[in-house]
N, CA, C and O atoms as a GROMACS GRO file, in nm:
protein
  428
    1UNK      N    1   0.084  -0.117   0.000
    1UNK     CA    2   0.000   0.000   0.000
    1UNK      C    3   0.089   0.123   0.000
    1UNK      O    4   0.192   0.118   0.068
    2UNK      N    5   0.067   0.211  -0.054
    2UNK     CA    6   0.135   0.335  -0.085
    2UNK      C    7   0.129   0.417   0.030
    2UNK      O    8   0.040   0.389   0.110
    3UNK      N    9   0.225   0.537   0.063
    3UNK     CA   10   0.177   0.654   0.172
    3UNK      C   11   0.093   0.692   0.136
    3UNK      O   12   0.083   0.687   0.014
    4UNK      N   13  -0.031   0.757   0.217
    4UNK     CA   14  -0.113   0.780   0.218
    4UNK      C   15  -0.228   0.722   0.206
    4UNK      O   16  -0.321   0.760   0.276
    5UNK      N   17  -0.241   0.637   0.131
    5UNK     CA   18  -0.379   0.507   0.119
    5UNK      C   19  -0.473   0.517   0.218
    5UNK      O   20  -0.439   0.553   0.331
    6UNK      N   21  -0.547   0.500   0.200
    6UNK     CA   22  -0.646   0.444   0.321
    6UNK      C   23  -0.636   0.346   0.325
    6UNK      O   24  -0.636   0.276   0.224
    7UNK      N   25  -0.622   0.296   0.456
    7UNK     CA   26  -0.605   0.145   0.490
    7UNK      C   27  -0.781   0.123   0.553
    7UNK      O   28  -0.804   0.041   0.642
    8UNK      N   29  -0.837   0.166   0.520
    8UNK     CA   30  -0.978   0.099   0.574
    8UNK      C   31  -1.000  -0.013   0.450
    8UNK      O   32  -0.956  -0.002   0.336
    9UNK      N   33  -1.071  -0.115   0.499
    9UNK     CA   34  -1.173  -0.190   0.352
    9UNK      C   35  -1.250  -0.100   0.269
    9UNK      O   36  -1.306   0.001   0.310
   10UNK      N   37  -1.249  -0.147   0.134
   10UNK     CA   38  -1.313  -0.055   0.073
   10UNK      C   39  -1.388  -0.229  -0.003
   10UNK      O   40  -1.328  -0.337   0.001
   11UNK      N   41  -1.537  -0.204  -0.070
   11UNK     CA   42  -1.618  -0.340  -0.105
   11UNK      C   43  -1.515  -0.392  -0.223
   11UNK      O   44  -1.487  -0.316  -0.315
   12UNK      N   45  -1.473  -0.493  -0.218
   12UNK     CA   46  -1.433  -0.596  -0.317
   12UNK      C   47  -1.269  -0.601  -0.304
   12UNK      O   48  -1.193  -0.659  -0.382
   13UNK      N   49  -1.236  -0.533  -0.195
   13UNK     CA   50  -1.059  -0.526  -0.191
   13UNK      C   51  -0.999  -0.594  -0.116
   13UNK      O   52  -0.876  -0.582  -0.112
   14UNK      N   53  -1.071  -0.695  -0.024
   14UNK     CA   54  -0.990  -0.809   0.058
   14UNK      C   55  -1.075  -0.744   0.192
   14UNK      O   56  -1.176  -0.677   0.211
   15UNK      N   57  -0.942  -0.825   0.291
   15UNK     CA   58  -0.988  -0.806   0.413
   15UNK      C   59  -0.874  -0.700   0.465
   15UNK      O   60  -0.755  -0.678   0.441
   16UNK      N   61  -0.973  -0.646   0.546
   16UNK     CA   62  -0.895  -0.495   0.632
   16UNK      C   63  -0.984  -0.530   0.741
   16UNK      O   64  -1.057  -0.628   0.755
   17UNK      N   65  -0.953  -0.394   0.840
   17UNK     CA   66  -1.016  -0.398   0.938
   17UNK      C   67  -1.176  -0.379   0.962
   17UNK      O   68  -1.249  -0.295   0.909
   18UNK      N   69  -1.204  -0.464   1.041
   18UNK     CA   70  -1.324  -0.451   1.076
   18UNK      C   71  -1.418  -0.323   1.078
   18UNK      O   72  -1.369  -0.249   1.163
   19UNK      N   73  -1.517  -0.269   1.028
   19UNK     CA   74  -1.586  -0.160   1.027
   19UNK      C   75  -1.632  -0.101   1.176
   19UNK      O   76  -1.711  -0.179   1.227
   20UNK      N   77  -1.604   0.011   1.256
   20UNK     CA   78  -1.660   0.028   1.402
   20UNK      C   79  -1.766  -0.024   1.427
   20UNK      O   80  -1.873  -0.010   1.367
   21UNK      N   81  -1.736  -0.097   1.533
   21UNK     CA   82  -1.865  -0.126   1.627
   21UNK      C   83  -1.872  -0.319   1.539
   21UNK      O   84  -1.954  -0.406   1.570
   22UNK      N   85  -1.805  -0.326   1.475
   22UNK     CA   86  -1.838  -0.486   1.448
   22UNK      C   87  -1.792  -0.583   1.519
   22UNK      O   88  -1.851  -0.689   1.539
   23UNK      N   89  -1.673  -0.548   1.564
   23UNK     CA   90  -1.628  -0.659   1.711
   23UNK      C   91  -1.714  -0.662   1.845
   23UNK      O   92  -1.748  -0.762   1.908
   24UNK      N   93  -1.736  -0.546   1.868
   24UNK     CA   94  -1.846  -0.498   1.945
   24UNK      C   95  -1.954  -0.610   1.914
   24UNK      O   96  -1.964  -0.720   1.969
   25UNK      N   97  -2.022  -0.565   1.825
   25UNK     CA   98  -2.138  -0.638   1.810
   25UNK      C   99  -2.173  -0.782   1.816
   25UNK      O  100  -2.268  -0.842   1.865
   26UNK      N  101  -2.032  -0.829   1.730
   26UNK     CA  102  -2.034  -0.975   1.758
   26UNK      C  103  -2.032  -1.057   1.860
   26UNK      O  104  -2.063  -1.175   1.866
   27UNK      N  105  -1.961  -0.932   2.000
   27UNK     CA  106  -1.969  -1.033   2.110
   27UNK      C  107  -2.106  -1.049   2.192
   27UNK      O  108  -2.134  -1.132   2.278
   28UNK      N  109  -2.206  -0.911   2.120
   28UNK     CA  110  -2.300  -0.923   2.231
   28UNK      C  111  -2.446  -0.943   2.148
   28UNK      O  112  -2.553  -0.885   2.168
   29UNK      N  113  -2.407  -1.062   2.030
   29UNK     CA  114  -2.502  -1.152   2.001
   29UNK      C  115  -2.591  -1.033   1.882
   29UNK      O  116  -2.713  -1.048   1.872
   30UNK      N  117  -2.520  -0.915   1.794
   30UNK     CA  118  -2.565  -0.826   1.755
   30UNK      C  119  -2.581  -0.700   1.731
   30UNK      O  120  -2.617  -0.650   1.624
   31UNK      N  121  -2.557  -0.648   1.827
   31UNK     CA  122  -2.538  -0.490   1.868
   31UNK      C  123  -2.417  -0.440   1.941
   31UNK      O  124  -2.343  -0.477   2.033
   32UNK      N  125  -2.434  -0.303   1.827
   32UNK     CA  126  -2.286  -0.262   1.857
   32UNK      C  127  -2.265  -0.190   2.043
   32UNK      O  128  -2.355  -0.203   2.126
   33UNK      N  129  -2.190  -0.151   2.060
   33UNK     CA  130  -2.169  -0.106   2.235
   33UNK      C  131  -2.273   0.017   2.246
   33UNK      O  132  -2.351   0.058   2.332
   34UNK      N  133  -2.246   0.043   2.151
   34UNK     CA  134  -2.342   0.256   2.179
   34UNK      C  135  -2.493   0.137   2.198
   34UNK      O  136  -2.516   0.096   2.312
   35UNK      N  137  -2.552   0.108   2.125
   35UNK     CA  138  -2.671   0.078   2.118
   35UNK      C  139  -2.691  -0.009   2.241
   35UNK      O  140  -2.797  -0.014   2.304
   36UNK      N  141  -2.553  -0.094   2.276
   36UNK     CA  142  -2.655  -0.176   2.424
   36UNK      C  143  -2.583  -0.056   2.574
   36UNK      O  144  -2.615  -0.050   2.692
   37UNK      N  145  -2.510   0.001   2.515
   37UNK     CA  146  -2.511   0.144   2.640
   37UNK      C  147  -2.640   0.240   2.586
   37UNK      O  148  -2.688   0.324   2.662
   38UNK      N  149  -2.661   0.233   2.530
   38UNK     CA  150  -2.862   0.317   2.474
   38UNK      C  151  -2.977   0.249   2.530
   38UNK      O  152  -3.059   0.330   2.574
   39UNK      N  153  -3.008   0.140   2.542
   39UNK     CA  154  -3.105   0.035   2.593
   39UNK      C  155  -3.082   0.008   2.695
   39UNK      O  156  -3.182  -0.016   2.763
   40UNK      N  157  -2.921  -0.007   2.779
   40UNK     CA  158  -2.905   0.004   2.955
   40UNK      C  159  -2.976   0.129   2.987
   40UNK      O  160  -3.067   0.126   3.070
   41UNK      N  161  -2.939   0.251   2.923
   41UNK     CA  162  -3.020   0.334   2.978
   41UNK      C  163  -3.165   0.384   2.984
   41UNK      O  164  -3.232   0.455   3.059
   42UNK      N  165  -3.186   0.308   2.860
   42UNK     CA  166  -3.355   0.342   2.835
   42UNK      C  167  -3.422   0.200   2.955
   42UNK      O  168  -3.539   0.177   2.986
   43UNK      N  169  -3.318   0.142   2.988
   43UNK     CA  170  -3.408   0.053   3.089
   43UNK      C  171  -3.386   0.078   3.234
   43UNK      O  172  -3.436   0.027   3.334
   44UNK      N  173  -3.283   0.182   3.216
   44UNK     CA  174  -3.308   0.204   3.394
   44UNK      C  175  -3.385   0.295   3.418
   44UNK      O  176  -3.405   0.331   3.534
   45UNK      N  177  -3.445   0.351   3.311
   45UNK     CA  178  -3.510   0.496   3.343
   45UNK      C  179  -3.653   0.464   3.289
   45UNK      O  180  -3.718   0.560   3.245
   46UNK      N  181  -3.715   0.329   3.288
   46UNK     CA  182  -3.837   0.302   3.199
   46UNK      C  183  -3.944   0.327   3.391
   46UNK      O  184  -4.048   0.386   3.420
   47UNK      N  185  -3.877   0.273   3.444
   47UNK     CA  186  -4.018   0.323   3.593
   47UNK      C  187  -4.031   0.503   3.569
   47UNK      O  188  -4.138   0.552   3.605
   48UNK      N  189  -3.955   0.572   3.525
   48UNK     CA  190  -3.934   0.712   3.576
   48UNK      C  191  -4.056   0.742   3.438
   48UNK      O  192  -4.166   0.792   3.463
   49UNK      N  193  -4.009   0.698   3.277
   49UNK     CA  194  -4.089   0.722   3.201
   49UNK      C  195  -4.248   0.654   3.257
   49UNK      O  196  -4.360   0.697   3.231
   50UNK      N  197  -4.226   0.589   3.304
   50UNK     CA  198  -4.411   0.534   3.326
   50UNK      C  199  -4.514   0.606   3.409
   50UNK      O  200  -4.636   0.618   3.395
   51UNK      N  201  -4.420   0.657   3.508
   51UNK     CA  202  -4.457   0.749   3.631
   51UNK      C  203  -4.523   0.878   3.524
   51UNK      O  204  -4.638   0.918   3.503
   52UNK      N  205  -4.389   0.916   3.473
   52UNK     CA  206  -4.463   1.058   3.339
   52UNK      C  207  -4.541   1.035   3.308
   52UNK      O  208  -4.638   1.108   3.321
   53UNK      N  209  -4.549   0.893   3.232
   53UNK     CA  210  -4.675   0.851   3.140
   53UNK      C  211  -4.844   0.908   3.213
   53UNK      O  212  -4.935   0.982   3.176
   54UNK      N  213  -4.814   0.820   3.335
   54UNK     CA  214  -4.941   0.784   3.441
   54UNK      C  215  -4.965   0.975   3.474
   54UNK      O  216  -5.072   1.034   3.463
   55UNK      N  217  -4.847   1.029   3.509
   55UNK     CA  218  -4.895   1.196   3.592
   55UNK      C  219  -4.958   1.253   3.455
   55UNK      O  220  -5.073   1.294   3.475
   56UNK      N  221  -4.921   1.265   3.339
   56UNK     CA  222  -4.937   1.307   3.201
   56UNK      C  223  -5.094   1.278   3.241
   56UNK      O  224  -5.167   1.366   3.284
   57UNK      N  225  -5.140   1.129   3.219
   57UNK     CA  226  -5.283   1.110   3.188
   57UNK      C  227  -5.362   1.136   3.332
   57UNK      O  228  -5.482   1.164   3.323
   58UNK      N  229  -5.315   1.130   3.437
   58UNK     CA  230  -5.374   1.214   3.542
   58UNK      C  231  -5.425   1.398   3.553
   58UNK      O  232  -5.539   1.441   3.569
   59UNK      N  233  -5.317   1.462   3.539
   59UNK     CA  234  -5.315   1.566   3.512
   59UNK      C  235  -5.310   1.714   3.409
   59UNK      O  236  -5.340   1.833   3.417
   60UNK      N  237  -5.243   1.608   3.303
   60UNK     CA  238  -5.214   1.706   3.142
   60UNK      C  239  -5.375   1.721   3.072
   60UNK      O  240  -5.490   1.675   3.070
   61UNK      N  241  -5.286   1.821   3.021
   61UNK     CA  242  -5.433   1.865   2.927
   61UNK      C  243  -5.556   1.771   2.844
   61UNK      O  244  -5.504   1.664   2.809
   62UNK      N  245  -5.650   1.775   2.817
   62UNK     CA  246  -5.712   1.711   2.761
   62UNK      C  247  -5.630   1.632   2.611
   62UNK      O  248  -5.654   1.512   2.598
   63UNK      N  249  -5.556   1.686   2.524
   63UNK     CA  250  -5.509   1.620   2.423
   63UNK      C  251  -5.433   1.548   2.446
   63UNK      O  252  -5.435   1.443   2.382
   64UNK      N  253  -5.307   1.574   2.569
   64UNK     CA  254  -5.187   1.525   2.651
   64UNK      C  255  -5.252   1.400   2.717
   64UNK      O  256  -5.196   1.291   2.710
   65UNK      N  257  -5.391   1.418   2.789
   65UNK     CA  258  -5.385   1.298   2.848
   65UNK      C  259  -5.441   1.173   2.773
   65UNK      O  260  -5.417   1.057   2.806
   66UNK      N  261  -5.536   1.220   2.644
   66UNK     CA  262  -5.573   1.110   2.582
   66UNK      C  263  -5.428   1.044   2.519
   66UNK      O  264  -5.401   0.925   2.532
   67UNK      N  265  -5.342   1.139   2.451
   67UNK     CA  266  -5.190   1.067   2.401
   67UNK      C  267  -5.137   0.950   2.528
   67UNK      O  268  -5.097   0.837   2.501
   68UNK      N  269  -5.149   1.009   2.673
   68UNK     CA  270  -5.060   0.927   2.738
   68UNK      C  271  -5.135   0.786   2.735
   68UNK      O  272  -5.072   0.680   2.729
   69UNK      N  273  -5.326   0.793   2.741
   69UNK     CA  274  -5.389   0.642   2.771
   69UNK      C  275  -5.350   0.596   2.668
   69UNK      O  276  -5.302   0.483   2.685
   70UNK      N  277  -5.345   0.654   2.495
   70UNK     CA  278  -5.311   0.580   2.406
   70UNK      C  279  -5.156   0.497   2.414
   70UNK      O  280  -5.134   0.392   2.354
   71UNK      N  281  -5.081   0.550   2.479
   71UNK     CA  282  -4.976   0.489   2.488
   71UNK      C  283  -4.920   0.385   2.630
   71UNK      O  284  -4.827   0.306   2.647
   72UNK      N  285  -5.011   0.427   2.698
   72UNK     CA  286  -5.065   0.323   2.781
   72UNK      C  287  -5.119   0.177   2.772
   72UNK      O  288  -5.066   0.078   2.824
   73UNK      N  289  -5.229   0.180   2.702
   73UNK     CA  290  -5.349   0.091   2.638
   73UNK      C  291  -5.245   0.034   2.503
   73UNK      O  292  -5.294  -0.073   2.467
   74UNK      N  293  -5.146   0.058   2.434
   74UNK     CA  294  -5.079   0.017   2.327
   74UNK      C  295  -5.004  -0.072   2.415
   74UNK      O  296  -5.058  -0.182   2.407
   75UNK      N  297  -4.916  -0.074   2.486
   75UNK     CA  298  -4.799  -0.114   2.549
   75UNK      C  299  -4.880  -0.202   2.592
   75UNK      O  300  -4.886  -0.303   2.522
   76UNK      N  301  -4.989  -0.200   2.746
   76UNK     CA  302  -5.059  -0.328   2.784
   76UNK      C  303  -5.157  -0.430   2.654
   76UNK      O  304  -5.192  -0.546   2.674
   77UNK      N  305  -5.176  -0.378   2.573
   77UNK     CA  306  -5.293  -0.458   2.481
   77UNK      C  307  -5.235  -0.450   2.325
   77UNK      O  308  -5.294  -0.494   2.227
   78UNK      N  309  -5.124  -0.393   2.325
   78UNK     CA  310  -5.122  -0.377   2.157
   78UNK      C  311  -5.170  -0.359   2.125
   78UNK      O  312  -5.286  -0.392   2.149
   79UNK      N  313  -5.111  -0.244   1.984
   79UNK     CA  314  -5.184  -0.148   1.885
   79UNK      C  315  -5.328  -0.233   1.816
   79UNK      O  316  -5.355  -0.353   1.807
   80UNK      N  317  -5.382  -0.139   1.786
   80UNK     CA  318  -5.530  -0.192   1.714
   80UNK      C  319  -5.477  -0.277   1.628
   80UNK      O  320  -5.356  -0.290   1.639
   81UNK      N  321  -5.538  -0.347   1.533
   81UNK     CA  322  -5.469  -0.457   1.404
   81UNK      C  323  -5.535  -0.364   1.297
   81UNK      O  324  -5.646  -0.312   1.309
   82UNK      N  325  -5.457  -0.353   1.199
   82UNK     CA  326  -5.462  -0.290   1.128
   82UNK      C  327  -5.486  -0.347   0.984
   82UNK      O  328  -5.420  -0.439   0.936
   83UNK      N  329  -5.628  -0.258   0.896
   83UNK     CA  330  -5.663  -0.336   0.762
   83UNK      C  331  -5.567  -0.366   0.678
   83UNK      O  332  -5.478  -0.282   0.680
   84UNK      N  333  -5.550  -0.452   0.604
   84UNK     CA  334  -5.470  -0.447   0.508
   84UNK      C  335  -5.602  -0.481   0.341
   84UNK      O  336  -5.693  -0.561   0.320
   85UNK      N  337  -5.542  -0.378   0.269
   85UNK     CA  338  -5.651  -0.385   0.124
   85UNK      C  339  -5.535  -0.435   0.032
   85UNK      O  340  -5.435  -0.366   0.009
   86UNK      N  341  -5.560  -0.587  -0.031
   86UNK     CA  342  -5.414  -0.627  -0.115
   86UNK      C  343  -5.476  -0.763  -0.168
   86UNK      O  344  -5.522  -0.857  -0.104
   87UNK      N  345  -5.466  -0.743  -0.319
   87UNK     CA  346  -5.474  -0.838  -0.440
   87UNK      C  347  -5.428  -0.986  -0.403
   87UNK      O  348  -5.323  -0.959  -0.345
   88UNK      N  349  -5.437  -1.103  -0.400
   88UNK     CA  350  -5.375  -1.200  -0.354
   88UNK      C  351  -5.431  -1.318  -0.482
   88UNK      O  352  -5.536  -1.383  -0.479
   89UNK      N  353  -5.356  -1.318  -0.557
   89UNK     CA  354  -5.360  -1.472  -0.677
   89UNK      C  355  -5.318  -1.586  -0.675
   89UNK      O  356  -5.195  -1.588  -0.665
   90UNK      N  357  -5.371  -1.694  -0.680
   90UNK     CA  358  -5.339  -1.810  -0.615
   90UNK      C  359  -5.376  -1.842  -0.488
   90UNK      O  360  -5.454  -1.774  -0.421
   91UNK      N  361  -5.304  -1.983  -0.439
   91UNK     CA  362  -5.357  -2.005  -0.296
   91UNK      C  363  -5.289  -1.961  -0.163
   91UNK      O  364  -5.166  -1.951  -0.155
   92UNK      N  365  -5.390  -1.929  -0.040
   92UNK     CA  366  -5.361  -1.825  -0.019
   92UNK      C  367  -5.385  -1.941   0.140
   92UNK      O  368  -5.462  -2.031   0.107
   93UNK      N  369  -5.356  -1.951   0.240
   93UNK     CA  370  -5.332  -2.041   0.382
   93UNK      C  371  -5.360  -1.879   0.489
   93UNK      O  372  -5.312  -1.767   0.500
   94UNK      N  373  -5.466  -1.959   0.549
   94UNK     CA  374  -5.514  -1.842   0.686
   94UNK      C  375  -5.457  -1.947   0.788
   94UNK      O  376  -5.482  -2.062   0.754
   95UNK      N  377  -5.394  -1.935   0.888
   95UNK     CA  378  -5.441  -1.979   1.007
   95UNK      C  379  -5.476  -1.910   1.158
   95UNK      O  380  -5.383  -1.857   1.219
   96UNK      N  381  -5.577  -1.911   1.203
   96UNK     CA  382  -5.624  -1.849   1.272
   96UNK      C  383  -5.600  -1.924   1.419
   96UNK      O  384  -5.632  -2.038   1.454
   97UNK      N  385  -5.533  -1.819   1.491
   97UNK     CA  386  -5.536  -1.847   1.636
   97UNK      C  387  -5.586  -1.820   1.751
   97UNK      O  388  -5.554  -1.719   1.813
   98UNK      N  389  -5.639  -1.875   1.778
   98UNK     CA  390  -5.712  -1.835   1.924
   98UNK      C  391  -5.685  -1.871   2.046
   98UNK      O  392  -5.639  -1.976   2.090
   99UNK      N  393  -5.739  -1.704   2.130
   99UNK     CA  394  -5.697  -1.806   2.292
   99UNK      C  395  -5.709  -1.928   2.340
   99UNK      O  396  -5.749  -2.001   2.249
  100UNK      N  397  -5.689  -2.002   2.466
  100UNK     CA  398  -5.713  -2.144   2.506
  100UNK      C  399  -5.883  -2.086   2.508
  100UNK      O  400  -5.935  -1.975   2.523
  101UNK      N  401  -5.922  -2.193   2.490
  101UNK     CA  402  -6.070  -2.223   2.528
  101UNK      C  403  -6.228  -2.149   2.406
  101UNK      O  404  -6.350  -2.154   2.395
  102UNK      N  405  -6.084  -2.078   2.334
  102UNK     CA  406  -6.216  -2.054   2.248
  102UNK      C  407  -6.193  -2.126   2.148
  102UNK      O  408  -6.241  -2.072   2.048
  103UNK      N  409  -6.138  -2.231   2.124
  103UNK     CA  410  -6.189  -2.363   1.964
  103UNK      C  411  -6.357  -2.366   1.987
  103UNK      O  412  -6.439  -2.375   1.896
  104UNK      N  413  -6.376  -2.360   2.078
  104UNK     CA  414  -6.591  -2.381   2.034
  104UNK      C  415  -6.618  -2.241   1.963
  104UNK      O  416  -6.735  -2.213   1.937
  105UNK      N  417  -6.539  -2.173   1.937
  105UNK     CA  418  -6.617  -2.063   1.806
  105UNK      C  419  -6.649  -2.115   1.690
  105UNK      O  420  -6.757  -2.106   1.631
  106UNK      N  421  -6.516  -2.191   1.647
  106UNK     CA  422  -6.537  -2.285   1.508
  106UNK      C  423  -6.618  -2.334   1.478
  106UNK      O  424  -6.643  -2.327   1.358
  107UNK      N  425  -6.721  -2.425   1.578
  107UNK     CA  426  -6.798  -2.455   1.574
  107UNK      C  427  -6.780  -2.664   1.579
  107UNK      O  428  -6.881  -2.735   1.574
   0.00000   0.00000   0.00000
């Protein structure tokens, strides 16, 4: 390699060094360090966000507090299910699941 070169990998030129955050990632099954130091912190601070959540829909304004039940009611029950409108040719396999105890809908 000449002075000056970049010694990074560039696509189709062999092997060089690893791109940031890829050793990282590999040891922790995926993700690079920033991102599982991002999610340590979004999980020590998730009681503090819930508390907001809950004072928000206690006390905030009428638009504020319907946002917080919606995000409330999402998290415990998941989002509404949502239509889908889409062409489908050929054969097409549903399977439908239901809680324990309701197979007597089927009939």
């Amino acid at each position: 390699m000449n002075a000056g070169q970049d010694k990074r990998r560039q696509p189709g030129k062999g092997a060089g060094p690893a791109p940031p955050g890829r050793a990282d990632a590999e040891e922790a099954g995926g993700l690079p360090a920033s991102a599982r130091k991002y999610r340590e912190l979004v999980k020590e601070n998730t009681v503090s966000a819930i508390r907001t959540v809950l004072e928000i829909m206690e006390t905030g304004k009428p638009q504020e507090r319907l946002k917080a039940a919606e995000i409330i009611l999402d998290r415990a029950h998941g989002r509404p299910a949502q239509p889908v409108d889409a062409e489908v040719s050929g054969k097409v396999k549903v399977d439908i699941l239901l809680p324990p105890g309701m197979d007597d809908l089927l009939g």
